[in-house]
LUMVEXKE-502162 format. One record per residue (C-alpha): residue in one letter; y, z, x. Coordinates in steps of 0.001 Angstrom, whole numbers, plus 500000, padded with zeros to 6 digits. Example, Ala and Ser with C-alpha at 12.3 -4.5 7.8 and 13.67 -1.06 7.14 Angstrom:
<sites>
<site rest="a" north="495500" up="507800" east="512300"/>
<site rest="s" north="498940" up="507140" east="513670"/>
</sites>
This chain:
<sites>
<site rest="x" north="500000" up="500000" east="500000"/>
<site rest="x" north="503369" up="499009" east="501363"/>
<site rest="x" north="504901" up="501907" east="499745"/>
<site rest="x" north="505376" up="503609" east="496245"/>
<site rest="x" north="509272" up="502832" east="495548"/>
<site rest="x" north="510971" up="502579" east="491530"/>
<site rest="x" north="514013" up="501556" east="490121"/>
<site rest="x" north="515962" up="504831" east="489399"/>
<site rest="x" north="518571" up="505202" east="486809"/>
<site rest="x" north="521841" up="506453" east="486733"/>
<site rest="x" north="523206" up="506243" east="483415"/>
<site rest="x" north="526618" up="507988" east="484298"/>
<site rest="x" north="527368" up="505507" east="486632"/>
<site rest="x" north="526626" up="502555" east="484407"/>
<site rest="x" north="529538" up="500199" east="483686"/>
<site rest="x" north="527790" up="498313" east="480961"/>
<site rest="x" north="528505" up="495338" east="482796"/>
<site rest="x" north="525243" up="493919" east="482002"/>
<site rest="x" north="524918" up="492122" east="485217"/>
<site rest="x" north="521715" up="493497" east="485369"/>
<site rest="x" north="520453" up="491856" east="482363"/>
<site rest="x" north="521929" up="488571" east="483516"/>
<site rest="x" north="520592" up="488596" east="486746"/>
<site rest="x" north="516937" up="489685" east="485672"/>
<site rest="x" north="517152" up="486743" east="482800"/>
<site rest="x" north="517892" up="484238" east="485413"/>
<site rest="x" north="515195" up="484998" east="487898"/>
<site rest="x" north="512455" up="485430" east="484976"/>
<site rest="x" north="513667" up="483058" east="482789"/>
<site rest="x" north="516001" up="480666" east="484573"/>
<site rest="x" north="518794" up="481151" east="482316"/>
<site rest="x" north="521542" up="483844" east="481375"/>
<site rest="x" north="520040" up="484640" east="477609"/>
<site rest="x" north="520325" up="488317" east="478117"/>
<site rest="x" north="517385" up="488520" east="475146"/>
<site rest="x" north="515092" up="487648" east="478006"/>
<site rest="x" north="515944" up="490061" east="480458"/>
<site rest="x" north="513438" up="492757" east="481847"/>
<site rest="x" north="515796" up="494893" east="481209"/>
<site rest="x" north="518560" up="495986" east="478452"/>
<site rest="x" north="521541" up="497626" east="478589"/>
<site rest="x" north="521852" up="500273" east="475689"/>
<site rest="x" north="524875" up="502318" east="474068"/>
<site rest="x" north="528458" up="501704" east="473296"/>
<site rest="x" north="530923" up="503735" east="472373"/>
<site rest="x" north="534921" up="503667" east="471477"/>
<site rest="x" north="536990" up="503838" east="474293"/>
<site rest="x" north="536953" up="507083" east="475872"/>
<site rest="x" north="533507" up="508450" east="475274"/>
<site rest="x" north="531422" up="505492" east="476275"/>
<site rest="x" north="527592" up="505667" east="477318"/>
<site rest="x" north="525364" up="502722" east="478508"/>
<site rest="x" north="521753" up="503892" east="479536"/>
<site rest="x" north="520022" up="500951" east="481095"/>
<site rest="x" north="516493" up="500869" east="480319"/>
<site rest="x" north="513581" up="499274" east="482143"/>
<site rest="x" north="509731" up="499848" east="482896"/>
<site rest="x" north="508960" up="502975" east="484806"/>
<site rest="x" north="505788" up="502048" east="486148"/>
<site rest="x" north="504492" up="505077" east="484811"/>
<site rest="x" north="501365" up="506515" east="486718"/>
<site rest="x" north="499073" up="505917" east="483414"/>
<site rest="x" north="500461" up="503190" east="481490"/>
<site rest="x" north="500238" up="503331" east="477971"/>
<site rest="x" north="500954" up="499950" east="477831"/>
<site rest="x" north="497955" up="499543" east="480290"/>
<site rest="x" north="495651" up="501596" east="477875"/>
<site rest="x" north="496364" up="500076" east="474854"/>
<site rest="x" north="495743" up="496183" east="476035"/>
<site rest="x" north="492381" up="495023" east="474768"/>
<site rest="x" north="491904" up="492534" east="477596"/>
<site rest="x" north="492944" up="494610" east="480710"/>
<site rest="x" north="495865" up="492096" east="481307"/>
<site rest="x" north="497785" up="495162" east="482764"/>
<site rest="x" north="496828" up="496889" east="485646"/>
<site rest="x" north="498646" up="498912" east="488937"/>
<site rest="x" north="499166" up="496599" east="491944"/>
<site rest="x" north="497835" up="498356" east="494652"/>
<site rest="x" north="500396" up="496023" east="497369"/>
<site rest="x" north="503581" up="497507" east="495764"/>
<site rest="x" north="502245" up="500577" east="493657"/>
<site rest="x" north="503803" up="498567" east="490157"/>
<site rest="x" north="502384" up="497855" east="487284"/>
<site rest="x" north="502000" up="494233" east="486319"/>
<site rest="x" north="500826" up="492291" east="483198"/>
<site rest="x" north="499124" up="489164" east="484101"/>
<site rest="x" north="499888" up="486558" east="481896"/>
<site rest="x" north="496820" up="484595" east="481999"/>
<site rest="x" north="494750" up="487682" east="480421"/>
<site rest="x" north="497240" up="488405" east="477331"/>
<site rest="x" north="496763" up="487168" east="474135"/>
<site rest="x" north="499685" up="488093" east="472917"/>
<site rest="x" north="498536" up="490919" east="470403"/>
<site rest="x" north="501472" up="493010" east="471199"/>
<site rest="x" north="499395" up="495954" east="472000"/>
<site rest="x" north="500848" up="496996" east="474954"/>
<site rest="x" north="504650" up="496367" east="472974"/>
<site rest="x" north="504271" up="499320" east="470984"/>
<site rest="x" north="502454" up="501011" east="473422"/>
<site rest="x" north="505237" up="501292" east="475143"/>
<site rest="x" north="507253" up="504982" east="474997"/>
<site rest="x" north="510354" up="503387" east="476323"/>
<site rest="x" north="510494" up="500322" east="475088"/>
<site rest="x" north="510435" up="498589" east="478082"/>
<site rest="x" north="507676" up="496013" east="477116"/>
<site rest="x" north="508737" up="492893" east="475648"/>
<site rest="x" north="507287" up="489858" east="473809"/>
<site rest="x" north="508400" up="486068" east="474338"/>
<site rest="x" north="507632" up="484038" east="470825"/>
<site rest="x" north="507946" up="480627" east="472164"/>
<site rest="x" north="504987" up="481103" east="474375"/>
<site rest="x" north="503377" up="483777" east="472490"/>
<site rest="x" north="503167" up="486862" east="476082"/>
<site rest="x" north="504027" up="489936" east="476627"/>
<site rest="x" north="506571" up="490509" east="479415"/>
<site rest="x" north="507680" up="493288" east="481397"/>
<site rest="x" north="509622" up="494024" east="484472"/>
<site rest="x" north="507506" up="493361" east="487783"/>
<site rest="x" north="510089" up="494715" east="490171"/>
<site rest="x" north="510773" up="491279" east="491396"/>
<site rest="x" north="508106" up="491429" east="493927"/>
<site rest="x" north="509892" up="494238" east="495827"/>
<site rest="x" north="513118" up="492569" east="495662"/>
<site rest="x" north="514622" up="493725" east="492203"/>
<site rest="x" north="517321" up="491624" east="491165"/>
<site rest="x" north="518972" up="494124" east="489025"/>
<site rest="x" north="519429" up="496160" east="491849"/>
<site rest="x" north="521244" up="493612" east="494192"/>
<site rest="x" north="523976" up="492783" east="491533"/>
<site rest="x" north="524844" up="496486" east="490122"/>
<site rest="x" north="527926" up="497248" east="492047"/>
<site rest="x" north="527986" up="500784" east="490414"/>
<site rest="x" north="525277" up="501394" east="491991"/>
<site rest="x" north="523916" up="502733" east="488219"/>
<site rest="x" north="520199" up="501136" east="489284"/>
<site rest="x" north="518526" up="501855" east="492920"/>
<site rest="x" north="515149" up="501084" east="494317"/>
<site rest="x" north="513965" up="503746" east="495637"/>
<site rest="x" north="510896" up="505547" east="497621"/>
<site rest="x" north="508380" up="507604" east="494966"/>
<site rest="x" north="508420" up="507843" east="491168"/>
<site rest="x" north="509515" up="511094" east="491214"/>
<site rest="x" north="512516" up="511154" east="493219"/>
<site rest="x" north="515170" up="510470" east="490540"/>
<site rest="x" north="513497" up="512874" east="487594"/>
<site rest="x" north="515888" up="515197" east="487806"/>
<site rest="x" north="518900" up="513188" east="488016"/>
<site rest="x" north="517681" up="511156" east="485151"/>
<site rest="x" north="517116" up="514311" east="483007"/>
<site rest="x" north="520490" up="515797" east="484635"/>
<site rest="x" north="522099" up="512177" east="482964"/>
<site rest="x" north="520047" up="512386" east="479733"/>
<site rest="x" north="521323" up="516240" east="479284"/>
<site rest="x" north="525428" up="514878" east="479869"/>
<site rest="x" north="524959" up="511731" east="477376"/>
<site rest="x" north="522875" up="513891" east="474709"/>
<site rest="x" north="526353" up="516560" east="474856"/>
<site rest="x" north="528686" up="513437" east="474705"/>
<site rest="x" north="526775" up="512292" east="471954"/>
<site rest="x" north="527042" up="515790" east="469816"/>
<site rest="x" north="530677" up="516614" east="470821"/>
<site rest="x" north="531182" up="513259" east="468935"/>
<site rest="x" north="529415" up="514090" east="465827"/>
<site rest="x" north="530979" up="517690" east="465783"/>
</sites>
């Protein structure tokens, strides 16, 4: 194994830019439809209290996704420690879709897969264009746990002080 490194997620520092999604639809798809993007920007907000939470597969160490396909078209990638879907095994059943606890698995109608983000073979694309620095590749799965639940903790009080 070359070594076990993830995207981590800073939501606080996302812009909502969506760079990322551009930049992920063009390398996977060859054009800038956002819809086809490994990766989706979420939230919003008026003006002073905005949020955007960026979310993407976390290669989780037991994929539900992985579990729930029928024809073991996911699997771990022992070369980069990712998971990956291989396209040639899924029948498109969707399976792995809602599977998914983060919604990070997506489905292409026009050609009838499952997609999901593959890290871009070590070289994530979303990573090279975020110039808030919001998404990093970095060593081990666990590194950025706490910062992540540090983030959700922030956005989930931003989100109440609105509704109070």
């Amino acid at each position: 194994m070359i070594g076990a490194k993830s995207l981590s997620i800073n939501p606080l520092r996302c812009s909502g830019c969506r760079d990322c999604e551009i930049a992920c639809s063009m390398r996977h798809a060859g054009n800038k439809k956002c819809t086809e993007s490994r990766i989706h920007v979420m939230g919003g907000g008026h003006e002073l209290r905005r949020f955007f939470l960026p979310i993407t597969c976390q290669q989780c160490v037991n994929p539900p996704c992985a579990a729930a396909c029928p024809k073991s078209a996911i699997r771990r990638d022992p070369q980069l420690d990712r998971v990956v879907l291989d396209e040639a095994l899924c029948v498109g059943c969707k399976m792995c879709v809602s599977a998914c606890p983060t919604g990070a698995m997506g489905f292409d109608p026009d050609v009838g897969l499952a997609y999901k983000c593959d890290l871009c073979n070590g070289d994530p694309q979303c990573v090279r264009v975020c110039q808030a620095k919001a998404i990093e590749y970095v060593e081990g799965h666990e590194l950025h746990q706490a910062r992540m639940m540090e983030s959700a903790s922030k956005i989930f009080q931003a989100i109440r002080s609105q509704v109070a």
